[in-house]
HTML snippet that shows the backbone in 3Dmol.js (N, CA, C, O; Angstrom):
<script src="https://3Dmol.org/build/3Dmol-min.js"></script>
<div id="view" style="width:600px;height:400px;position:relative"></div>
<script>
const pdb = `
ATOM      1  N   UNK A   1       3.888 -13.059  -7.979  1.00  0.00           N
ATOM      2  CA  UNK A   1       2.614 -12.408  -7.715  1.00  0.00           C
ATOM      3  C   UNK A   1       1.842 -13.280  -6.723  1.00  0.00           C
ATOM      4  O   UNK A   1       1.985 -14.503  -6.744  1.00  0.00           O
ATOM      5  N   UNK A   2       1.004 -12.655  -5.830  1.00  0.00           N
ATOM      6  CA  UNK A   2       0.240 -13.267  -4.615  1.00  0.00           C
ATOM      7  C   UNK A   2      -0.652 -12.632  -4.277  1.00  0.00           C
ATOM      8  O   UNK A   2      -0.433 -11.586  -3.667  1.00  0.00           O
ATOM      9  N   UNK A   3      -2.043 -13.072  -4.576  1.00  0.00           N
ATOM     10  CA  UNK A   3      -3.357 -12.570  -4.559  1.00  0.00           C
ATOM     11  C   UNK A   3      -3.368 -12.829  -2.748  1.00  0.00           C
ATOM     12  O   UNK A   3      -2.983 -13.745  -2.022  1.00  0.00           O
ATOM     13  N   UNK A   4      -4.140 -11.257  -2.479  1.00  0.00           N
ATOM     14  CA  UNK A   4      -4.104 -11.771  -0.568  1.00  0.00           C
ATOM     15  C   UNK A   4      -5.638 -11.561  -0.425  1.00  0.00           C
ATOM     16  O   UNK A   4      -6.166 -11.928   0.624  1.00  0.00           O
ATOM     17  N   UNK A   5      -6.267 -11.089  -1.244  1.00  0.00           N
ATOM     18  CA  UNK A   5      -7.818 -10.886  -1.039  1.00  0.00           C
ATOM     19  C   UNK A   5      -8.263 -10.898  -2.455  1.00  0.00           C
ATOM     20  O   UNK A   5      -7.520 -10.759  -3.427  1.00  0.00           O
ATOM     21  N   UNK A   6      -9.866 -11.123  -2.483  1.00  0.00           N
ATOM     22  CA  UNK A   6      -9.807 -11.024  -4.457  1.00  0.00           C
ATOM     23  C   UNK A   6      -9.397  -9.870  -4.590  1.00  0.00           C
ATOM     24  O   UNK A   6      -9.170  -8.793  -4.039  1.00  0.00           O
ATOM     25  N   UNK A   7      -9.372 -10.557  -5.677  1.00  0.00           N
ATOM     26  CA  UNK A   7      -8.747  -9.077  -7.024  1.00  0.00           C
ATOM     27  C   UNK A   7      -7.561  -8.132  -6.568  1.00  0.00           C
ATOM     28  O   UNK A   7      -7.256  -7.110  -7.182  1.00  0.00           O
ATOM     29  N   UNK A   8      -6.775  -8.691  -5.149  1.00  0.00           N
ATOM     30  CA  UNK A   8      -5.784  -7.638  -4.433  1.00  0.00           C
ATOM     31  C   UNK A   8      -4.210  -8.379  -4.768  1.00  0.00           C
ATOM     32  O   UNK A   8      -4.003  -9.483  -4.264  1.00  0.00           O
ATOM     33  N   UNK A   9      -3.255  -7.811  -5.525  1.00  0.00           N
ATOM     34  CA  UNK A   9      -2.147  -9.054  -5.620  1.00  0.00           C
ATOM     35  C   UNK A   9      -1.323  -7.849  -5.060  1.00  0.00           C
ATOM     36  O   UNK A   9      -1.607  -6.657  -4.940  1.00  0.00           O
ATOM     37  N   UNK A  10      -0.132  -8.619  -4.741  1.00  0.00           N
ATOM     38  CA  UNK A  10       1.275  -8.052  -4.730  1.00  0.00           C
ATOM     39  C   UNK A  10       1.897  -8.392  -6.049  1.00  0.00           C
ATOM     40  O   UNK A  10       1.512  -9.159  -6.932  1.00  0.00           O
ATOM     41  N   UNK A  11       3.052  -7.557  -5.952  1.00  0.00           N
ATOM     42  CA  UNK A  11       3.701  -7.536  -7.242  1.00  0.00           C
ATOM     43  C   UNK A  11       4.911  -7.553  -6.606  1.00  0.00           C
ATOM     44  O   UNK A  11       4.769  -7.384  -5.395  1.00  0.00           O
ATOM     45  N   UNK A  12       6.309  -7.724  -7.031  1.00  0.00           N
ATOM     46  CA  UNK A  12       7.515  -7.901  -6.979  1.00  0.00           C
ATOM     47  C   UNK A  12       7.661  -6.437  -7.510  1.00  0.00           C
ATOM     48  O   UNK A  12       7.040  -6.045  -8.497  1.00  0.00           O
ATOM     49  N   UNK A  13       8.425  -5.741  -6.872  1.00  0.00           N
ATOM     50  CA  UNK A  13       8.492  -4.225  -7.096  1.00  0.00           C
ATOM     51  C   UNK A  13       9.911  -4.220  -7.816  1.00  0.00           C
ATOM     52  O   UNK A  13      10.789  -4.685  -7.089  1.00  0.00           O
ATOM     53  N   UNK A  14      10.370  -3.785  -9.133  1.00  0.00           N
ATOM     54  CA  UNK A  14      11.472  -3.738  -9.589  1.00  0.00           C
ATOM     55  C   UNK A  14      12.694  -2.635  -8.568  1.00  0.00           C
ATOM     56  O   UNK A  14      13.906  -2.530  -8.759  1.00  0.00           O
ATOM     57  N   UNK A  15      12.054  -2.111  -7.758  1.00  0.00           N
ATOM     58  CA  UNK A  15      12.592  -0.823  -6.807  1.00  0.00           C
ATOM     59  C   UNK A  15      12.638  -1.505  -5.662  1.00  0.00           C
ATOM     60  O   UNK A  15      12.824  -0.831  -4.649  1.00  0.00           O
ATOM     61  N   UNK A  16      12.534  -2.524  -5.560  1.00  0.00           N
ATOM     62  CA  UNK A  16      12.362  -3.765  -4.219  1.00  0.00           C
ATOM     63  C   UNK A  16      11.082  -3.588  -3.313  1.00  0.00           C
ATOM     64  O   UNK A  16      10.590  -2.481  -3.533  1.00  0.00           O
ATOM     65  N   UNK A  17      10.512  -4.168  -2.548  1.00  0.00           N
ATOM     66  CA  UNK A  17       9.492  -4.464  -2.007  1.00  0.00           C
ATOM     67  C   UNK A  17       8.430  -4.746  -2.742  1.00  0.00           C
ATOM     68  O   UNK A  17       8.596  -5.566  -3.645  1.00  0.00           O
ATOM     69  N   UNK A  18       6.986  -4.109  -2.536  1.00  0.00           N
ATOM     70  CA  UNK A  18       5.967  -5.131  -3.389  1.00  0.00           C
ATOM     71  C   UNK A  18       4.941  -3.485  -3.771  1.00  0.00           C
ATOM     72  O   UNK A  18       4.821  -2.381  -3.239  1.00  0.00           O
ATOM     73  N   UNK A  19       4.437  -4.123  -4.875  1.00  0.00           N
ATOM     74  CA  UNK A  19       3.347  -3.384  -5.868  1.00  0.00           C
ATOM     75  C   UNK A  19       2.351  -3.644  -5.578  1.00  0.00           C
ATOM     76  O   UNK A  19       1.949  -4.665  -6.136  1.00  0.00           O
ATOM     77  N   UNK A  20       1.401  -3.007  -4.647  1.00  0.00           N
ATOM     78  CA  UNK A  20      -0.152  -3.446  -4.248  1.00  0.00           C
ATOM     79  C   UNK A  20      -1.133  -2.767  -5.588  1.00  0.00           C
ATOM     80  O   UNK A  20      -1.362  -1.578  -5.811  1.00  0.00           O
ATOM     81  N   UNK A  21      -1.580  -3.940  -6.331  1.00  0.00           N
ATOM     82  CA  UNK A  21      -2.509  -4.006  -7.143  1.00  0.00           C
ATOM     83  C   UNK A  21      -3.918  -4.061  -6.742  1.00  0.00           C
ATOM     84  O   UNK A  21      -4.139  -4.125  -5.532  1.00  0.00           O
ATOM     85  N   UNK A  22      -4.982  -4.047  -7.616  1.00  0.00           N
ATOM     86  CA  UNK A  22      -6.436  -3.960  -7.065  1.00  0.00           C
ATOM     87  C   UNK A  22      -7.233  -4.116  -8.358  1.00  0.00           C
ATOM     88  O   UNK A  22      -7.438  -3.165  -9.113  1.00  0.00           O
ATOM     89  N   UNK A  23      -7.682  -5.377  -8.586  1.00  0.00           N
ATOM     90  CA  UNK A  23      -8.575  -5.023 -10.243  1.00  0.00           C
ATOM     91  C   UNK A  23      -7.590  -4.459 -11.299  1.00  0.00           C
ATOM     92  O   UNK A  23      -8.171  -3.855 -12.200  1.00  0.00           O
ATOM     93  N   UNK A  24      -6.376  -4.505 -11.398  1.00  0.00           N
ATOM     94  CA  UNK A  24      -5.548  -4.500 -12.338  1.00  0.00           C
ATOM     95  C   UNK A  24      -5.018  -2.831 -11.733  1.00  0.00           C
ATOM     96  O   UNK A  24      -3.842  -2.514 -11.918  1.00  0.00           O
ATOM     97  N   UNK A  25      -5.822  -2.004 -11.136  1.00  0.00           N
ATOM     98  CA  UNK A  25      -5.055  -0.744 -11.102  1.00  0.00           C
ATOM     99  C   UNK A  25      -4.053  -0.631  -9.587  1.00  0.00           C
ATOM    100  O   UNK A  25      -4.297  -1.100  -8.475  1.00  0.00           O
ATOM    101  N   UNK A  26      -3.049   0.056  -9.990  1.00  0.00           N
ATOM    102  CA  UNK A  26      -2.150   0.242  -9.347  1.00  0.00           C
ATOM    103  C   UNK A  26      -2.264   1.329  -7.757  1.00  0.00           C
ATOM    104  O   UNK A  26      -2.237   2.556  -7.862  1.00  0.00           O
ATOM    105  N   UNK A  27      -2.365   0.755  -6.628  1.00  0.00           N
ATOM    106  CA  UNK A  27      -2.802   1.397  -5.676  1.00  0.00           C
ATOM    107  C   UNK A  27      -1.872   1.588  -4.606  1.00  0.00           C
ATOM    108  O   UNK A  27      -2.405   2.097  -3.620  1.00  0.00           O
ATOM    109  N   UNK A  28      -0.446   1.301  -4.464  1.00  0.00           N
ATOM    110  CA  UNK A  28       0.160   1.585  -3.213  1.00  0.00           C
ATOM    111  C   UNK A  28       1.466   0.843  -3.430  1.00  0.00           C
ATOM    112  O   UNK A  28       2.085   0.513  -4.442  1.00  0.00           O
ATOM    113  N   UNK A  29       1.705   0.671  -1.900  1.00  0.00           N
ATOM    114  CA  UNK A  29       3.477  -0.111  -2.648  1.00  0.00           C
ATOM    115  C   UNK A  29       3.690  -0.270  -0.735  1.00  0.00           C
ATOM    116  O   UNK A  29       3.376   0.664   0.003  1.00  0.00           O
ATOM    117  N   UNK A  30       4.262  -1.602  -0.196  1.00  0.00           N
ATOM    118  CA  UNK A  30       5.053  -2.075   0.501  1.00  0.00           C
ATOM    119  C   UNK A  30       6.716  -2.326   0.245  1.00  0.00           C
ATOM    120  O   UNK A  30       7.288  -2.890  -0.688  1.00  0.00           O
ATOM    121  N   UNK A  31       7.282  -1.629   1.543  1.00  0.00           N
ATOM    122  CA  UNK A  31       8.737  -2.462   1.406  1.00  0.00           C
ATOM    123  C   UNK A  31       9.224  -2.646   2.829  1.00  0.00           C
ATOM    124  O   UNK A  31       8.771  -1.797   3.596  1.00  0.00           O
ATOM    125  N   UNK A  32       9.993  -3.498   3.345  1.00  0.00           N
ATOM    126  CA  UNK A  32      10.243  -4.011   4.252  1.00  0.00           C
ATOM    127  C   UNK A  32      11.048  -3.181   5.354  1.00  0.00           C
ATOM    128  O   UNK A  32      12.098  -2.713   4.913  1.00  0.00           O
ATOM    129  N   UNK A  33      10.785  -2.907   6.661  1.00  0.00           N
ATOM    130  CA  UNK A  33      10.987  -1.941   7.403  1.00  0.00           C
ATOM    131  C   UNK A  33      11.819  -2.841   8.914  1.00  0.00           C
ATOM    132  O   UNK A  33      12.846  -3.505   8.775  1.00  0.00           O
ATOM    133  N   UNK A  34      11.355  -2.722   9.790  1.00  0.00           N
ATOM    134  CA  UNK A  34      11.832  -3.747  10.903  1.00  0.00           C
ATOM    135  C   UNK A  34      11.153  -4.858  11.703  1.00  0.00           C
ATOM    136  O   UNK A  34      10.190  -4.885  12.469  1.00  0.00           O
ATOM    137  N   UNK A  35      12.192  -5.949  11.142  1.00  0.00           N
ATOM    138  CA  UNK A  35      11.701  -6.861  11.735  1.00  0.00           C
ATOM    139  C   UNK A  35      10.726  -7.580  11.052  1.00  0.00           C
ATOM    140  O   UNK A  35      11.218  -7.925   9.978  1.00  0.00           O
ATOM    141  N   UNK A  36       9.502  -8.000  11.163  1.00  0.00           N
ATOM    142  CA  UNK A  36       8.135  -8.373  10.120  1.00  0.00           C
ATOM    143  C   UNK A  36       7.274  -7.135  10.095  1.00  0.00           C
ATOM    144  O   UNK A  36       6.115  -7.527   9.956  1.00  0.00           O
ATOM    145  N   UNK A  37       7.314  -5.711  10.172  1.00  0.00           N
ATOM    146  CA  UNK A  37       6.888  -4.656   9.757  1.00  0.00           C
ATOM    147  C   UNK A  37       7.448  -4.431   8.514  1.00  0.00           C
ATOM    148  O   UNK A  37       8.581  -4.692   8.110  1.00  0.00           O
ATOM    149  N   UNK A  38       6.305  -3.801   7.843  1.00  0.00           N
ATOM    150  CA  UNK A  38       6.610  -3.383   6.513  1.00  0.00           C
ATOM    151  C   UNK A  38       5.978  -2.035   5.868  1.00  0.00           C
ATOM    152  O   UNK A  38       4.790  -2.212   5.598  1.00  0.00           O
ATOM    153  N   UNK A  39       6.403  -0.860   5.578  1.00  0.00           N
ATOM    154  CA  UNK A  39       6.086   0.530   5.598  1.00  0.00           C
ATOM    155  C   UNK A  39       4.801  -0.051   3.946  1.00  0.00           C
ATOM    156  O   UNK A  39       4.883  -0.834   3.000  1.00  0.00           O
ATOM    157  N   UNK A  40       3.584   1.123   4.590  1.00  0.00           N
ATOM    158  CA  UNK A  40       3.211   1.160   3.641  1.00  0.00           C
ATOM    159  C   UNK A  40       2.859   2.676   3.109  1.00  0.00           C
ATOM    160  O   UNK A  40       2.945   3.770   3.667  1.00  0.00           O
ATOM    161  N   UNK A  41       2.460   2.314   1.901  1.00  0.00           N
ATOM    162  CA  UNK A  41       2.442   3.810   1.183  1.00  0.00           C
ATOM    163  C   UNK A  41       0.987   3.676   0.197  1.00  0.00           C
ATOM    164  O   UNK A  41       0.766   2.553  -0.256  1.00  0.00           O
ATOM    165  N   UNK A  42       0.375   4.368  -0.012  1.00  0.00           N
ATOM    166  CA  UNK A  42      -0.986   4.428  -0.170  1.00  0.00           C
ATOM    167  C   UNK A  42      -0.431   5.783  -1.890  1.00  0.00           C
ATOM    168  O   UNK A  42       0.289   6.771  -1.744  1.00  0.00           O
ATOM    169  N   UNK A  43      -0.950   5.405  -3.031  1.00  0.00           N
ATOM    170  CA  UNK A  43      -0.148   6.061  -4.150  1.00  0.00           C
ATOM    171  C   UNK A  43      -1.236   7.026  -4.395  1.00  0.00           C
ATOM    172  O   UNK A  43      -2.376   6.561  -4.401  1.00  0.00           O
ATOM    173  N   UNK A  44      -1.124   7.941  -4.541  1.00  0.00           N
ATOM    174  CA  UNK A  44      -1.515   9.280  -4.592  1.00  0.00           C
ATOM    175  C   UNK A  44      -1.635  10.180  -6.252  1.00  0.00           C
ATOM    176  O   UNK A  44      -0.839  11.105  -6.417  1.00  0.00           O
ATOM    177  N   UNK A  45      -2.412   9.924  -7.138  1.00  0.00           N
ATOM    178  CA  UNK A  45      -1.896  10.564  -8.181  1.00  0.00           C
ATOM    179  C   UNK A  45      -0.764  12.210  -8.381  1.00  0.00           C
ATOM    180  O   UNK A  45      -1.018  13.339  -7.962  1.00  0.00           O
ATOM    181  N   UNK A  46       0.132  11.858  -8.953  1.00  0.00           N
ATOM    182  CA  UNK A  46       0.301  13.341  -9.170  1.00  0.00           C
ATOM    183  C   UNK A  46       1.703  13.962  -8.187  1.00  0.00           C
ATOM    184  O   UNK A  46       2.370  14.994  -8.266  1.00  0.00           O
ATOM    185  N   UNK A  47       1.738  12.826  -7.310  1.00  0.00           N
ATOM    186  CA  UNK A  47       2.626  12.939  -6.008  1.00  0.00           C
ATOM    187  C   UNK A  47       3.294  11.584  -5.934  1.00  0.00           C
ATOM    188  O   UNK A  47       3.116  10.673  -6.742  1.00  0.00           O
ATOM    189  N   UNK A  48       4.252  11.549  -4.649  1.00  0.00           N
ATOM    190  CA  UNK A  48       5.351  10.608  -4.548  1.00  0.00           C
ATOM    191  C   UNK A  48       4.463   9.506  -3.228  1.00  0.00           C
ATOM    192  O   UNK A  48       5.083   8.761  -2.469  1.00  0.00           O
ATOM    193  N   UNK A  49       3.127   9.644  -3.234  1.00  0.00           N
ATOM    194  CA  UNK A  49       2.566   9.186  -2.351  1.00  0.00           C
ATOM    195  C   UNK A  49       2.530   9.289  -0.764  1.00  0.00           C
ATOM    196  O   UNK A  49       3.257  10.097  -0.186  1.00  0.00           O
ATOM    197  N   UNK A  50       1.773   8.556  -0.164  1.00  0.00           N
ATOM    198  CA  UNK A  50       2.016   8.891   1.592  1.00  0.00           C
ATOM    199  C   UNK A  50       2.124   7.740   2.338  1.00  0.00           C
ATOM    200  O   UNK A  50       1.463   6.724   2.120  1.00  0.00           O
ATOM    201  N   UNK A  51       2.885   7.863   3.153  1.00  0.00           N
ATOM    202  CA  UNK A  51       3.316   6.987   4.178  1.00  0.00           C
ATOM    203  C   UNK A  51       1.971   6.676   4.775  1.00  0.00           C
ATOM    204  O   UNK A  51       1.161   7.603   4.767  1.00  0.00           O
ATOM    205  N   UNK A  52       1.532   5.320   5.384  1.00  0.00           N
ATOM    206  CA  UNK A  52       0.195   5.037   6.455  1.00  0.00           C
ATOM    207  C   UNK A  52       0.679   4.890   7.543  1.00  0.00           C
ATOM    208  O   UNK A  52       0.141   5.280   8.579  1.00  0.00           O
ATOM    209  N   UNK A  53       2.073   4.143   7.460  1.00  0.00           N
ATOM    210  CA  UNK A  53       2.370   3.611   8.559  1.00  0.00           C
ATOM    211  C   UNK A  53       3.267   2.268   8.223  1.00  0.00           C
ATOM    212  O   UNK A  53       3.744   2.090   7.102  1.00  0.00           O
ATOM    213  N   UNK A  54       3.449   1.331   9.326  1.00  0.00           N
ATOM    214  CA  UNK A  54       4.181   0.269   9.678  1.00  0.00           C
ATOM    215  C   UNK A  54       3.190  -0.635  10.460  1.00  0.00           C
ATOM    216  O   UNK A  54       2.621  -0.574  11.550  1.00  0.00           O
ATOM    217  N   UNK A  55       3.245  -1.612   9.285  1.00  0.00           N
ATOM    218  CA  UNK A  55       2.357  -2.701   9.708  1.00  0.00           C
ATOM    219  C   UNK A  55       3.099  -4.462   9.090  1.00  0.00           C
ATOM    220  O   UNK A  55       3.919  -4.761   8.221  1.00  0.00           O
ATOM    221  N   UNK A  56       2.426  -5.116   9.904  1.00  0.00           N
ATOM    222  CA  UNK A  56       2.487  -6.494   9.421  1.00  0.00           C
ATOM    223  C   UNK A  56       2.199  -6.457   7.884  1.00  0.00           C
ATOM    224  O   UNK A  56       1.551  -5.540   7.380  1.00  0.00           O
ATOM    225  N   UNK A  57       2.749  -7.575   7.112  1.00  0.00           N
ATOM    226  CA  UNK A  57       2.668  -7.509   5.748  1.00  0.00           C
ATOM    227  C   UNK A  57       0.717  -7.377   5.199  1.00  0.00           C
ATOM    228  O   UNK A  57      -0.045  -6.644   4.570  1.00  0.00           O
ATOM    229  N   UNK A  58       0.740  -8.644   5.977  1.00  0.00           N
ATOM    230  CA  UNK A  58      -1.048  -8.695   5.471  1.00  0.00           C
ATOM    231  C   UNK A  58      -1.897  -6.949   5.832  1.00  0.00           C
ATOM    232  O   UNK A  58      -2.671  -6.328   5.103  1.00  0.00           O
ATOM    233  N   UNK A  59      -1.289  -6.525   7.402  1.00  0.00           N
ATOM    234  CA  UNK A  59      -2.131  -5.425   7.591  1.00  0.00           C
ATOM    235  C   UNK A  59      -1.942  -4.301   6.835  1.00  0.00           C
ATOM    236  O   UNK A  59      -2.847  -3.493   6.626  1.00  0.00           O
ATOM    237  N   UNK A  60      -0.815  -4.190   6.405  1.00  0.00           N
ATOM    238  CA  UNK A  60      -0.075  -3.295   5.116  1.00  0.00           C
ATOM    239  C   UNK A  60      -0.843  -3.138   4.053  1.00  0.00           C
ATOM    240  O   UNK A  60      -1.237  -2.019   3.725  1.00  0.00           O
ATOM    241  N   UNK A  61      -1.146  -4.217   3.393  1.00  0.00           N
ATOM    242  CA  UNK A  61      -1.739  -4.346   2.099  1.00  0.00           C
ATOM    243  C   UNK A  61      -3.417  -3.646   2.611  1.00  0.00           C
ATOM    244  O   UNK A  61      -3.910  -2.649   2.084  1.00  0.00           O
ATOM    245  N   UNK A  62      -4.008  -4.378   3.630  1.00  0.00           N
ATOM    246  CA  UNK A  62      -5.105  -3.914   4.044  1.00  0.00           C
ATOM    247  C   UNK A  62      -5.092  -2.529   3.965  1.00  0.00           C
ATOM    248  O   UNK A  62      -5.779  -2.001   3.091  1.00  0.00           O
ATOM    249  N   UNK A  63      -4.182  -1.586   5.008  1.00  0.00           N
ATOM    250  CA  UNK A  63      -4.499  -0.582   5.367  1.00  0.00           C
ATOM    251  C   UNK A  63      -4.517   0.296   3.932  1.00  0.00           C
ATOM    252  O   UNK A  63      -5.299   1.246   3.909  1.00  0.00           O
ATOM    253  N   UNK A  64      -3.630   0.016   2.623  1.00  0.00           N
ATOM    254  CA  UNK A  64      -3.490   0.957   1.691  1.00  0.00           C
ATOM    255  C   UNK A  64      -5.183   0.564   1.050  1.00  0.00           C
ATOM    256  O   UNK A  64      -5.853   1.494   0.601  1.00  0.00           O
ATOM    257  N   UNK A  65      -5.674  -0.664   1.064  1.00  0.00           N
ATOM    258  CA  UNK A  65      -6.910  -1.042   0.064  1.00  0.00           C
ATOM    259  C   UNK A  65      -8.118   0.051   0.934  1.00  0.00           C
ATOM    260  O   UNK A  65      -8.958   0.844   0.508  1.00  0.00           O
ATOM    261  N   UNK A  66      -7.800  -0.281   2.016  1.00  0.00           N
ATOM    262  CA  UNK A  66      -9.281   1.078   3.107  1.00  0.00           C
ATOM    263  C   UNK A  66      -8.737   2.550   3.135  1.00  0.00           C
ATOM    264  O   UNK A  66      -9.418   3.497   3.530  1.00  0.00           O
ATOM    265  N   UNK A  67      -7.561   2.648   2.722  1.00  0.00           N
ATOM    266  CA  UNK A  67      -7.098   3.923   2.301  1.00  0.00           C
ATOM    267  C   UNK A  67      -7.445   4.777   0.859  1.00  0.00           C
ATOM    268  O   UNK A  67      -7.737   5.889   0.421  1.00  0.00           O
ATOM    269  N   UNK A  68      -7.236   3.665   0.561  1.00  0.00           N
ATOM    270  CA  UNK A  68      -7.810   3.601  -1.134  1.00  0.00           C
ATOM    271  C   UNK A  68      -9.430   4.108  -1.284  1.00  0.00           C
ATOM    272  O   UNK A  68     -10.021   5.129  -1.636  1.00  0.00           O
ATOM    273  N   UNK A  69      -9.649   3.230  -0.968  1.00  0.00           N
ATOM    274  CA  UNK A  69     -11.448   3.637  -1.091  1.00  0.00           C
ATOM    275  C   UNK A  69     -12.115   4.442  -0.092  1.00  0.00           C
ATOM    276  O   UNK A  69     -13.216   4.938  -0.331  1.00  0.00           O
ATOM    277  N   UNK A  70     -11.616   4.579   0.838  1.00  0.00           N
ATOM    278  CA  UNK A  70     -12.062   5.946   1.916  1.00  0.00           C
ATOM    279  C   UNK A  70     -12.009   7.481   1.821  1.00  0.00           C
ATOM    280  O   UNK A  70     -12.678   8.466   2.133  1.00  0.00           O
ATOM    281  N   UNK A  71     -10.542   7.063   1.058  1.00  0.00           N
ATOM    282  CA  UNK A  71     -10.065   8.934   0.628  1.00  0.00           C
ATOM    283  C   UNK A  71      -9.775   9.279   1.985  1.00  0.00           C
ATOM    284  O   UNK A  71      -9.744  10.481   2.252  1.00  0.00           O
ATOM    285  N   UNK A  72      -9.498   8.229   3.129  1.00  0.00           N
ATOM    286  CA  UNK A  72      -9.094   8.540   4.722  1.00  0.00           C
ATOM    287  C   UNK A  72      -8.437   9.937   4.678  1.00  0.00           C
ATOM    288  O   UNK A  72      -7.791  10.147   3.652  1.00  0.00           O
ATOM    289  N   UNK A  73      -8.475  10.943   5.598  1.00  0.00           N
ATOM    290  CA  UNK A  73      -7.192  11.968   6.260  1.00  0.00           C
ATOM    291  C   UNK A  73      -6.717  11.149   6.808  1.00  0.00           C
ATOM    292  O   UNK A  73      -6.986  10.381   7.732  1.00  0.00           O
ATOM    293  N   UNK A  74      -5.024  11.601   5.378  1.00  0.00           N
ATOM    294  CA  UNK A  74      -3.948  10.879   6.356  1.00  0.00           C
ATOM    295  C   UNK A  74      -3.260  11.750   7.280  1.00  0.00           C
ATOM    296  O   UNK A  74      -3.737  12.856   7.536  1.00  0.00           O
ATOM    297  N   UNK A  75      -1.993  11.282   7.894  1.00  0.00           N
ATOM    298  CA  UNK A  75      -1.610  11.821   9.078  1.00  0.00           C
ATOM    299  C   UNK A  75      -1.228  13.728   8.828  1.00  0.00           C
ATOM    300  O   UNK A  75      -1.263  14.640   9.654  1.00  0.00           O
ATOM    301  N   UNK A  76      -0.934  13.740   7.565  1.00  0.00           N
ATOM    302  CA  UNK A  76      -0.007  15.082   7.076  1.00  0.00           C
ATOM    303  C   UNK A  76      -1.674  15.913   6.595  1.00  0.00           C
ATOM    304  O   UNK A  76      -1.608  17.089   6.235  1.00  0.00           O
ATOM    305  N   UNK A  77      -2.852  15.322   6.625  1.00  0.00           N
ATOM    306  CA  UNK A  77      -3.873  16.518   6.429  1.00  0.00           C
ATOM    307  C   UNK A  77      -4.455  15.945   4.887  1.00  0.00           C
ATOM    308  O   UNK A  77      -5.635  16.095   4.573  1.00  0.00           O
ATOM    309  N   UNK A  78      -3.637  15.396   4.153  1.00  0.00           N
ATOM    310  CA  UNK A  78      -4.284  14.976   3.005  1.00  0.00           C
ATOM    311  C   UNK A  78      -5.210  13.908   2.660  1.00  0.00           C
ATOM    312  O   UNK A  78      -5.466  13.055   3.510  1.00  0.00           O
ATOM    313  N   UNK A  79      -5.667  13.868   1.661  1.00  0.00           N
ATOM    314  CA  UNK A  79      -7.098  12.892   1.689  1.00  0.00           C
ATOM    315  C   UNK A  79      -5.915  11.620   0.575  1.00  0.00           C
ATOM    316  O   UNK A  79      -4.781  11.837   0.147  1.00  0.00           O
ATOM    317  N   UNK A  80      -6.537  10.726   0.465  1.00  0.00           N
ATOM    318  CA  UNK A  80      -5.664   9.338   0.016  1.00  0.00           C
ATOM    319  C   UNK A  80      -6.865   9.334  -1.234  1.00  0.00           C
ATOM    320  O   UNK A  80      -6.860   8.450  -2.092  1.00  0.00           O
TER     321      UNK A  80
END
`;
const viewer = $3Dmol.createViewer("view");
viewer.addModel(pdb, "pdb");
viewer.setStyle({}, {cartoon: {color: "spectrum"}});
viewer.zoomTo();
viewer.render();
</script>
């Protein structure tokens, strides 16, 4: 486990890549894509979640936490 901002850890994903946590609740998921890009996915109740994109590890974790709390339109029309 590796806290990258307060209260924000990664987790060791039993499915491989990492478990983006937040205050204990479960918010997204990284796994390793090309090169030092790493796909992230922003978790969606109810659904298999949505892709954000391909980012550096740190910007990864970022982009799902402002995804998280924005409710952003993602690329496919849905709110996060």
């Amino acid at each position: 486990m590796r806290e990258v901002s307060p209260g924000v850890v990664l987790k060791v994903s039993v499915m491989g890549g990492y478990s983006i946590e937040r205050d204990g609740d479960y918010i997204g998921w990284i796994h390793a894509s090309i090169g030092d890009r790493w796909s992230a996915y922003v978790r969606r109740p109810g659904t298999s979640g949505d892709l954000l994109g391909r980012y550096t590890q740190d910007d990864a974790v970022k982009a799902i936490v402002t995804a998280w709390d924005a409710g952003v339109v993602l690329p496919n029309g849905r709110r996060a």
